[in-house]
N, C-alpha and C positions, 0 to 999 in steps of 0.2 A: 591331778594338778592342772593337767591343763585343760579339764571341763570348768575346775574351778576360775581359772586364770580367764577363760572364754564370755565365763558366766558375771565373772569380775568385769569384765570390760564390757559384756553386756548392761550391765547395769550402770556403769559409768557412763555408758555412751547414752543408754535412755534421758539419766540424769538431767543431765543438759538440755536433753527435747522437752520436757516435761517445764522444765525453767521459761525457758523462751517462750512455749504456750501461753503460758499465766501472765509472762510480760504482754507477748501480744495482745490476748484478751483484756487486759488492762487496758494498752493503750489504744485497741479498738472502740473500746466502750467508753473513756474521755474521748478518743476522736467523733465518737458517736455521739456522743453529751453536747459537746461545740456545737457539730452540725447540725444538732437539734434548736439548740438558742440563738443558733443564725437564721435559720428557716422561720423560727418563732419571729425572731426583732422584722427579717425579711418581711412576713405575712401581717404584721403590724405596719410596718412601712405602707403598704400595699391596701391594708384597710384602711388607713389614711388618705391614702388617694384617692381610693374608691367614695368615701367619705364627702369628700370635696369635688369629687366628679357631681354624685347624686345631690348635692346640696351648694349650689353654683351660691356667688355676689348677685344678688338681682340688683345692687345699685351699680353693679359693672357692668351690665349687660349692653350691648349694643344701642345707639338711639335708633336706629332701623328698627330692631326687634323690636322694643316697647313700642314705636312709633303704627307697628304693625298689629300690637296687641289692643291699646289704643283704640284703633279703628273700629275694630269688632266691642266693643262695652257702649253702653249706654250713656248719655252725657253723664248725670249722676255719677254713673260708679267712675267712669272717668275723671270727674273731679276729684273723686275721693282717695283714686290712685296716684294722681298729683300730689298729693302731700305726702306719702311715704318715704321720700328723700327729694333730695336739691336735684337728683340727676331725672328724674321721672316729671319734677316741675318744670322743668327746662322741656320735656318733650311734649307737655301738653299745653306748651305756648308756641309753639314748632308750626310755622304758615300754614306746611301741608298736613297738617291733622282737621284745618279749619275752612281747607278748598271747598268740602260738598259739607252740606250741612242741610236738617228739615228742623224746625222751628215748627215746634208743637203746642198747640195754643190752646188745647181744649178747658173746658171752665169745669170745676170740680161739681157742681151743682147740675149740668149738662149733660157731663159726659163720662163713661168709666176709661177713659184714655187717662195714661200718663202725661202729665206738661210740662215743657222745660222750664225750669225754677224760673222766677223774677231774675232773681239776684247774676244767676248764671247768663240768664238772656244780656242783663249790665254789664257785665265783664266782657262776653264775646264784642258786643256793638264798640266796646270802649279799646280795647286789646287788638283784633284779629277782626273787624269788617270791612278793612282793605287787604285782607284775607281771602275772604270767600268769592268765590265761583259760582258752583253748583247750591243752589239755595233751594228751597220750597218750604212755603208756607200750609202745616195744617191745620185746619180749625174745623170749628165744630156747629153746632147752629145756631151758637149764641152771638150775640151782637158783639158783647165784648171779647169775642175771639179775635173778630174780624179787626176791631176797632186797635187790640193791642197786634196785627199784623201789620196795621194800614204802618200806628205807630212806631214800627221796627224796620218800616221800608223807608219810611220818609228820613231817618237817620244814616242810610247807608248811601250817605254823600262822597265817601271815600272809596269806594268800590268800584270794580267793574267785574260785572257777574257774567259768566257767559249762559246760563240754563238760569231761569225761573219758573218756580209753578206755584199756584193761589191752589190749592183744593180744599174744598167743602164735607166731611165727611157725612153730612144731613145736608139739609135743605140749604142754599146757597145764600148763607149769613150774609155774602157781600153785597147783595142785594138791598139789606135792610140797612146801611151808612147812606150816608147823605152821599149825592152823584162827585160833589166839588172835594170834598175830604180825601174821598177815593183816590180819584182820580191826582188831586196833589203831590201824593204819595206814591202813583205807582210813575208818575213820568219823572221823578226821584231816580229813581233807576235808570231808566231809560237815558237821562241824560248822560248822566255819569258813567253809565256801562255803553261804552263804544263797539263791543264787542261782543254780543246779544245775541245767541245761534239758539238759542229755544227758548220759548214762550208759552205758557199752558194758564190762559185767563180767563175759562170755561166759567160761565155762571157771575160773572160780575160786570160794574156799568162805566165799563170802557168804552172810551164815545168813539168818534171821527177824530176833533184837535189830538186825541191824545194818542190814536197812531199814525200822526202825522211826526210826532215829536220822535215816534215810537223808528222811525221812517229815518228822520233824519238824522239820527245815532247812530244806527244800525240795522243801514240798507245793504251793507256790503257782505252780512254775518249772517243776519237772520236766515235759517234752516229749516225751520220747524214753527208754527204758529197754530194754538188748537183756543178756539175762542168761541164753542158754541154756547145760544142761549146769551149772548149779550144786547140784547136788545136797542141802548142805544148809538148802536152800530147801523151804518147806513149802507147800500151797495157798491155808494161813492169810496167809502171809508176802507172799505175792502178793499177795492180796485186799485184804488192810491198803492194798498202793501202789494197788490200784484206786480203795478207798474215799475216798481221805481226795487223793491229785492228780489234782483233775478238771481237767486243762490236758493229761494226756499224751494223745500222737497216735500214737504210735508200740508198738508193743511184741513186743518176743521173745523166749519162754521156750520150756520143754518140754511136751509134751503130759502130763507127770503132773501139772506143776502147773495144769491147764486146767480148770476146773470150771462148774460151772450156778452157780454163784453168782459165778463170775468172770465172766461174760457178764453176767448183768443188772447187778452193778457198774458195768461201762463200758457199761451201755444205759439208765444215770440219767438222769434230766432234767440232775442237776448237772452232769453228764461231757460235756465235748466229744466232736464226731464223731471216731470212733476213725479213723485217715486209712490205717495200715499195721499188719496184726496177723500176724505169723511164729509159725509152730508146729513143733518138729521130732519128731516121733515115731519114739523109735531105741528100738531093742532089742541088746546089746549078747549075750544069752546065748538061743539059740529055747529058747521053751518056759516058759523062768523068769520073765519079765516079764508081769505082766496088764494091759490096757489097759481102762480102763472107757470108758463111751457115754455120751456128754455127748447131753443133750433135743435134741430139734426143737424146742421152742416156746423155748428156750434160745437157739437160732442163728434161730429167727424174728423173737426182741425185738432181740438185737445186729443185723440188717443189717435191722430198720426205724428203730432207732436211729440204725447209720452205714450207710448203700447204698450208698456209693460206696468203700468200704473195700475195698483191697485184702489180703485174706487169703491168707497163703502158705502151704503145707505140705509140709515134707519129710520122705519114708518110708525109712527104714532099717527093713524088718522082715523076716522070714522069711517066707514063703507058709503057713504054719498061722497067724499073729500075724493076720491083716487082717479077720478074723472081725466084729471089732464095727465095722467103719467100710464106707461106703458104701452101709449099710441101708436109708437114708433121706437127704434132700432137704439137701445141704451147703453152703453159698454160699464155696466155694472159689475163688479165683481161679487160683492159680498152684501145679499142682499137681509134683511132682519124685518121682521113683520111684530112691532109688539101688541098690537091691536088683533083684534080680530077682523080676517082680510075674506073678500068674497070669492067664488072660484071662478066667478069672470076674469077679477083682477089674475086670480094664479095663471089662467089658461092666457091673458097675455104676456107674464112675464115668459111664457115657455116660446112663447112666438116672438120676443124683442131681447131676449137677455142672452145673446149665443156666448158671453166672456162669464158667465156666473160658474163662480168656483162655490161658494157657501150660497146657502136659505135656510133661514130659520124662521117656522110659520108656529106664532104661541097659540094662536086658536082662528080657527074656522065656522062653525056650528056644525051640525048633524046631517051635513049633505057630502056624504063619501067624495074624495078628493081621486078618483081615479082614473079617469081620464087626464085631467091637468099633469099629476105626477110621470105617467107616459108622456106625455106631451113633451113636459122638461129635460126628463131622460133622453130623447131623441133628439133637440134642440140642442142643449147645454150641455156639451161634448168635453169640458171640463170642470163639470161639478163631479167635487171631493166631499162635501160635506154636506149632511142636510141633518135640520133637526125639527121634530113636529111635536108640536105639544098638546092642545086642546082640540085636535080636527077628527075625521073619518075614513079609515081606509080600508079595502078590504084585501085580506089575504093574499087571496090570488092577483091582484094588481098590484100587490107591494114586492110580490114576489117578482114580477115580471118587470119592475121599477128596476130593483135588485142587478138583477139579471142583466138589464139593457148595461147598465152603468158600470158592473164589473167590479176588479179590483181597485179599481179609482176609488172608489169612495174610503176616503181612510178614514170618516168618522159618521158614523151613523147613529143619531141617538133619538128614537122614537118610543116614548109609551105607551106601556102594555092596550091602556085602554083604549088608542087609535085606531088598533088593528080589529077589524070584523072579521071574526071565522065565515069560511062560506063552505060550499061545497065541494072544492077541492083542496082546501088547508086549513087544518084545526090550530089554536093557540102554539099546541105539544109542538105542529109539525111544521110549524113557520121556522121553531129556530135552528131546527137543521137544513131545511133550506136554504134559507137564507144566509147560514156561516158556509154552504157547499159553494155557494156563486159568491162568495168572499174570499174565500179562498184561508179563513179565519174563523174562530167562535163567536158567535156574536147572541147576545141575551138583547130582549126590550128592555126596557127602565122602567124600574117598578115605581109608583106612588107611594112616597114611606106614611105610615100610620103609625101615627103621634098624635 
C-alpha cells in the first residue's frame, strides 16, 4: 500500500513535469518563430540600407564632387554629362570648371588629334570667356588651325587670362597668317588681360609694337615669357620686356636676340633673380648666318646678379658656325648639341663651362672623344648628366670618365655603339664596371631594330 501510494504520487508528481515541458517547448518554439521573423523583417530593413548605400542619388550628390569629376572628362563627354539632370547642368556652367582650358584646333584632314567641336567652342566664348584663365591654344599644321585660334583670341575681349600658350604640334602654322591678322588678335589679349604671368609665343610673328602693348598691360605680372623662333622680334623689342617687367623669372628666346645690354637689364638691382634663361642658337643655312660675342664681364654681372640660374643652351650649327662661342669662361648649365659638334669645340667646353650640370652630344664623327670627355670630367665638377649619341669612345676612357665623376652622375645614357672595346674592357665587361663606380646597374641603350 504504501509502495503503491509512493508510486501514486510518483506518477502524479511526473504528471505535471511532463505537462509544463510540452507547454515550454511550445512556447519556445512560437518565441523562436517571432524571433525568426524579426531578424528576417530586421535583415530586410538592413538590405535596404545597404541597397541605398551601394546605389547613392547622383543628382544629389555634392556640386564639389561632380565639379571635381568634371575636371578629369574630356570636353565632349563633359557636355554630354550636362544633360543628365538640372543639377549637373548647373555644374558645367560653374566659372571654375572653365579657369584653365586648351582649345584644340587640329583639322581632321591634317591631323589624327581630337578637336574641340564648333558648336562647343560657341558656347564657351559666349557663356564662360570671362571665365578663363589658364588658356592654351593647340593646333596643328594647318592654316586653318591657326586661323580658327587667331579667331577665338580676338573674341576674348572680356577676359583676363593669367597663363597663355600658342603651341604648334608640326611645323609652326603661325607663321603662314598674314603678320597684321596675328598680331590684331593676340594684343586682344594683351590688352584686356591686366594680369599676364605667362606667355609661351614660340614660333609665331610677334613684332616689337606688339610687346610693347604686351609691356604696358602686364609689366607688373609678367613671370615667364618663352618666345623662340620669332623672327620679327628685334633685340630692341626684347630689351624693352627686360627693362620695364622686373617680376620675370623665366625666359626664352634666340641667340640673335641675346645682347650685353640684355644681361645687365636682367642684372638690375630692380629685376628679380633671373631663375630659368633658354637660349637656342640655330643656323638654318651654313655659312649665311653671323653670330656675334656677347662680353665676359656681361655673363659675370647676370650670374652675380642671379647664381643659381639655370641657363640653357641649344646648338643647331654647322662645325665652321662655333667659332665665336666657348672662347671664354660661360656659366652654362645645360648644354645640348643637335648637330654634329667637333672635338675642338668639346675640348673647349671642358675648358669654359665649370657650372655644366647636363651635355647632350647627338653626333660627333668617328674621331674617339677621349681626351675631351676627361677633360669635362675634371673641369665640370657638377655634371649629373650626359648623353652621347652618334660619337666614339673608347672603353677604357669611358670607364675612367665614369670613375672621375662618381655617383653624381644620376643619368647616364650612351649607345651601345659609341663605346670601342680596347684592350682593357670588352662590351661584356664595361657594364660591370661601370655600375661598380655607380654605385648602381647600369646597361648602354640599345638601337631598337624595327
Amino acid at each position: 500500500m504504501g509502495e503503491r501510494d509512493c508510486i501514486a504520487n510518483r506518477t502524479v508528481w511526473v504528471a505535471p513535469r511532463m505537462k509544463r515541458g510540452r507547454k515550454t517547448n511550445e512556447a519556445n518554439s512560437s518565441s523562436s518563430e517571432e524571433t525568426t521573423e524579426k531578424e528576417s523583417k530586421r535583415h530586410k530593413v538592413i538590405d535596404k540600407k545597404t541597397v541605398a548605400v551601394q546605389s547613392p542619388d547622383w543628382a544629389n550628390l555634392l556640386p564639389d564632387i561632380i565639379l571635381q569629376v568634371f575636371q578629369y572628362l574630356p570636353l565632349l563627354d563633359r557636355a554630354h554629362a550636362s544633360q543628365v539632370c538640372r543639377s549637373w547642368n548647373q555644374v558645367f556652367h560653374m566659372p571654375d570648371l572653365w579657369r584653365c582650358f586648351e582649345f584644340e584646333l587640329n583639322q581632321p584632314a591634317t591631323s589624327y588629334l581630337r578637336a574641340t567641336h564648333p558648336e562647343l567652342i560657341k558656347q564657351i566664348i559666349k557663356r564662360h570667356s570671362n571665365h578663363l584663365q589658364y588658356v592654351s591654344f593647340k593646333v596643328d599644321s594647318s592654316k586653318e588651325s591657326a586661323e580658327a585660334a587667331c579667331d577665338i583670341l580676338s573674341q576674348l575681349v572680356n577676359c583676363s587670362l593669367k597663363t597663355l600658350g600658342l603651341i604648334s604640334t608640326a611645323r609652326p602654322s603661325f607663321m603662314d597668317l598674314p603678320k597684321s591678322h596675328f598680331i590684331s588678335a593676340l594684343t586682344v589679349v594683351f590688352v584686356n588681360s591686366k594680369s599676364l604671368s605667362s606667355l609661351k609665343i614660340d614660333d609665331t610673328p610677334v613684332d616689337d609694337p606688339s610687346l610693347k602693348v604686351l609691356v604696358a598691360n602686364n609689366s607688373d605680372t609678367l613671370k615667364l615669357l618663352k618666345m623662340s623662333s620669332c623672327p620679327h622680334v628685334s633685340p630692341a623689342g626684347i630689351l624693352c620686356v627686360a627693362d620695364q617687367c622686373h617680376g620675370l623669372r623665366e625666359l626664352a628666346l634666340n641667340y640673335h636676340l641675346l645682347s650685353d645690354e640684355l644681361l645687365l637689364a636682367l642684372s638690375s638691382e630692380k629685376h628679380v633673380r633671373l631663375e630659368h634663361l633658354r637660349i637656342d642658337v640655330v643656323s638654318e643655312n651654313p655659312g649665311q648666318t653671323q653670330f656675334h660675342t656677347i662680353q665676359k664681364s656681361s655673363w659675370d654681372a647676370f650670374i652675380k646678379h642671379s647664381p643659381k640660374v639655370n641657363l640653357v643652351m641649344y646648338f643647331f650649327l654647322y662645325e665652321e658656325e662655333f667659332d665665336p662661342f666657348f672662347r671664354y669662361e660661360i656659366p652654362v648649365t645645360h648644354l645640348y648639341f643637335g648637330r654634329s659638334v667637333s672635338k675642338d669645340v668639346l675640348g673647349r667646353v671642358g675648358m669654359t663651362c665649370p657650372r655644366l650640370v647636363e651635355l647632350v652630344v647627338c653626333a660627333n664623327g668617328l674621331r674617339p672623344l677621349d681626351e675631351e670627355l676627361i677633360r669635362i670630367a675634371e673641369r665640370c665638377k657638377y655634371l649629373s648628366a650626359v648623353g652621347l649619341g652618334e660619337c666614339e669612345v673608347s672603353c677604357s676612357a669611358f670607364v675612367e670618365f665614369v670613375k672621375m665623376c662618381g655617383g653624381r652622375l644620376s643619368q647616364l645614357s650612351i649607345m651601345e655603339e659609341v663605346l670601342i672595346p680596347d684592350q682593357k674592357y670588352s662590351l661584356e665587361q664595361i657594364h660591370w664596371e661601370v655600375s661598380k663606380h655607380l654605385g648602381r646597374v647600369w646597361f648602354p641603350d640599345m638601337m631598337p631594330t624595327w
